[in-house]
SESE-99173 format. One record per residue (C-alpha): residue in one letter; x, y, z. Coordinates in steps of 0.001 Angstrom, whole numbers, padded with zeros to 6 digits, always signed. Example, Ala and Ser with C-alpha at 12.3 -4.5 7.8 and 13.67 -1.06 7.14 Angstrom:
BEGIN
A+012300-004500+007800/S+013670-001060+007140/
***
This chain:
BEGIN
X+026554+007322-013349/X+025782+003872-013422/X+024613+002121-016204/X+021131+000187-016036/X+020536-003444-016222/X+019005-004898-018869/X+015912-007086-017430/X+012955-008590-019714/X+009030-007658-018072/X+008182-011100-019209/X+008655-014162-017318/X+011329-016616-018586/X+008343-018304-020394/X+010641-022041-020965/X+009965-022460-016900/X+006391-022043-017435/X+003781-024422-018161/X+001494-024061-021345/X-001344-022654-019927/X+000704-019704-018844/X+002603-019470-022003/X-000609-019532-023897/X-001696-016652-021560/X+001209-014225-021992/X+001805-014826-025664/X-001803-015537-027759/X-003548-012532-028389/X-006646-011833-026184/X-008661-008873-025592/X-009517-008470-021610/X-012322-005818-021021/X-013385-004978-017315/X-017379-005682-016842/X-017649-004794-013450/X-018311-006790-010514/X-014504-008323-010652/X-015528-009885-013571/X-013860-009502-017011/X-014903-010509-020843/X-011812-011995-022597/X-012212-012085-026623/X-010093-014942-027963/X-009376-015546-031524/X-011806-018651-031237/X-014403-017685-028804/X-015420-015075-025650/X-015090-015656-022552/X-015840-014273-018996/X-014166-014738-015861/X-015259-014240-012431/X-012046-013047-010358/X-013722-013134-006843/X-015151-016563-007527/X-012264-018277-009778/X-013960-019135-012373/X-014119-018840-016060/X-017183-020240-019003/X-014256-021994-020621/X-013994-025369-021346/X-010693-026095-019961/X-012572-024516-016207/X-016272-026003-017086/X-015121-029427-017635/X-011213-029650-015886/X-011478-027042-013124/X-008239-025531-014547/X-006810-022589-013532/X-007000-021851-017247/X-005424-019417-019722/X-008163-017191-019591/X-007997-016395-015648/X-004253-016350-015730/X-004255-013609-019076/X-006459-011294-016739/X-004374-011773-013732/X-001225-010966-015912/X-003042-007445-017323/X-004067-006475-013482/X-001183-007003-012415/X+000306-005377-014891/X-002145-002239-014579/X-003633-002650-017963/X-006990-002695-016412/X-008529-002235-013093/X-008643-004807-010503/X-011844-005770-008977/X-013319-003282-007137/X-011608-000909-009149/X-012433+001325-012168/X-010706+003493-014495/X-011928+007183-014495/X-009775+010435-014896/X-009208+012614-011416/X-011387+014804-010760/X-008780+016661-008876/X-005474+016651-011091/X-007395+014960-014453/X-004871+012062-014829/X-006140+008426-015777/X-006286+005941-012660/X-007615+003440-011473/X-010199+004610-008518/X-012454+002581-006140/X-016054+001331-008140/X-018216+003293-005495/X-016292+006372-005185/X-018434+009102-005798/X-015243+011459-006692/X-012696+009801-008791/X-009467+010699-006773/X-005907+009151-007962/X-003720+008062-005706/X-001886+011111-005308/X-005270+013078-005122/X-007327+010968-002382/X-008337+011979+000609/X-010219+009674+002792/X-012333+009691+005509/X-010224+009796+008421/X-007096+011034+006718/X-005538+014047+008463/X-004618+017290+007149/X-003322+021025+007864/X-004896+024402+006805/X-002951+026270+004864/X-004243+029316+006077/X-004450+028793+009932/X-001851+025705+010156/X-004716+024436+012318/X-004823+020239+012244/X-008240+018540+010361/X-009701+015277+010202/X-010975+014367+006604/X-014440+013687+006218/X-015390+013110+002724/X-014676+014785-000617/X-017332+015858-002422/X-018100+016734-006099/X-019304+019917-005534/X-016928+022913-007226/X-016093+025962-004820/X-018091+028220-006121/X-021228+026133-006234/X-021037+024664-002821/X-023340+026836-000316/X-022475+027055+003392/X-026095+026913+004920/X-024914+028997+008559/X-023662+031883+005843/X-025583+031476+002327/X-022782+032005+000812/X-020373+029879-001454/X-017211+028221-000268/X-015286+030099-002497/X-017113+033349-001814/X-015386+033418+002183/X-012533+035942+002216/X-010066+033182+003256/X-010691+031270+000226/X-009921+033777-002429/X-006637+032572-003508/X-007807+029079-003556/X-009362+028381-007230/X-012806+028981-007226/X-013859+025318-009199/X-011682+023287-006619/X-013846+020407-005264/X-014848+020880-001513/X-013692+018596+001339/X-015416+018541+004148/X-013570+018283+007570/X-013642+018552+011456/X-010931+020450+013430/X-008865+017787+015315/X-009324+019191+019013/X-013054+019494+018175/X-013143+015370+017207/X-010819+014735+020222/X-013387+016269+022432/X-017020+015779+021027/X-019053+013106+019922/X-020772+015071+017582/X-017924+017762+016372/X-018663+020979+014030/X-018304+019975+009682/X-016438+022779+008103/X-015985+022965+004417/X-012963+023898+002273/X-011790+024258-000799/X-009439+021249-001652/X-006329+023539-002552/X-006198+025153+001253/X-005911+021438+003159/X-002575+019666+002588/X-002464+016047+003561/X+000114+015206+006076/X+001489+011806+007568/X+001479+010405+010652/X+005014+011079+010912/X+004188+014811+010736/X+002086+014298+013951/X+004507+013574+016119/
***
């Protein structure tokens, strides 16, 4: 077994200039405020920066157009993952329960390893039958009422050994999208569909 190499996370600071320094060694608070914009608390003052629009209330960007501290400190934590990027938030999964980082708008915080997207495609556990994703929604199992039937999602006989508070995903059968324009939505409980890749397709 081979031993690891030692590496530092930091930048080799003495090639950097001082704004940079400043931003990876003074001690700044960076809090998310939506928007892609950020408040950074300073020992000396507070600031906000606009990520979208490069820009920061600072002095050193009011008055020099720098690409200040300030902007470079909250570049350094996204990148970093220390706090969402724009157009991000953080929020636990709804599926597995795990912090992430998960799209401002979505209406079902999914992690990475949880999401399924519109469009995504993915196989029935019960009927290896092929699906097209169309949304996730926040609805548990046994709450979620199939109008054609009355009855729950998790109340269908081929969904009792799926749990019954899984979160519903709504799909269409592949051939059925291939073939019409306006195809049949089906729901299921999130446990039955497992996501495949493209790869798997072919």
């Amino acid at each position: 077994m081979s031993r690891a190499t030692k590496t530092a996370l930091a930048p080799d600071l003495r090639d950097c200039d001082e704004r940079t320094v400043r931003a990876w060694t003074e001690p700044m608070a960076v809090t998310p405020l939506g928007g892609g914009c950020y408040r950074v608390d300073t020992d000396d003052d507070t600031y906000t920066v606009d990520v979208p629009g490069h820009r920061c209330t600072c002095p050193d960007y009011h008055f020099r157009h720098a690409h200040c501290k300030h902007r470079r400190r909250v570049a350094i934590e996204i990148t970093q993952e220390r706090i969402p990027a724009p157009g991000q938030r953080r929020a636990d999964c709804a599926r597995c329960g795990h912090e992430s980082f998960v799209s401002e708008t979505a209406a079902v915080p999914l992690c990475a390893d949880c999401r399924l997207d519109d469009g995504d495609v993915a196989v029935d556990r019960e009927t290896a039958d092929t699906l097209v994703v169309r949304r996730v929604l926040p609805d548990r199992a046994d709450e979620h009422v199939i109008e054609a039937t009355g009855r729950s999602v998790a109340d269908h006989e081929t969904n009792e050994d799926y749990p019954a508070d899984d979160l519903v995903v709504e799909a269409v059968y592949l051939g059925d999208q291939l073939r019409n324009d306006d195809p049949r939505v089906y729901a299921f409980p999130y446990s039955r569909l497992r996501q495949v890749e493209d790869a798997e397709l072919l």
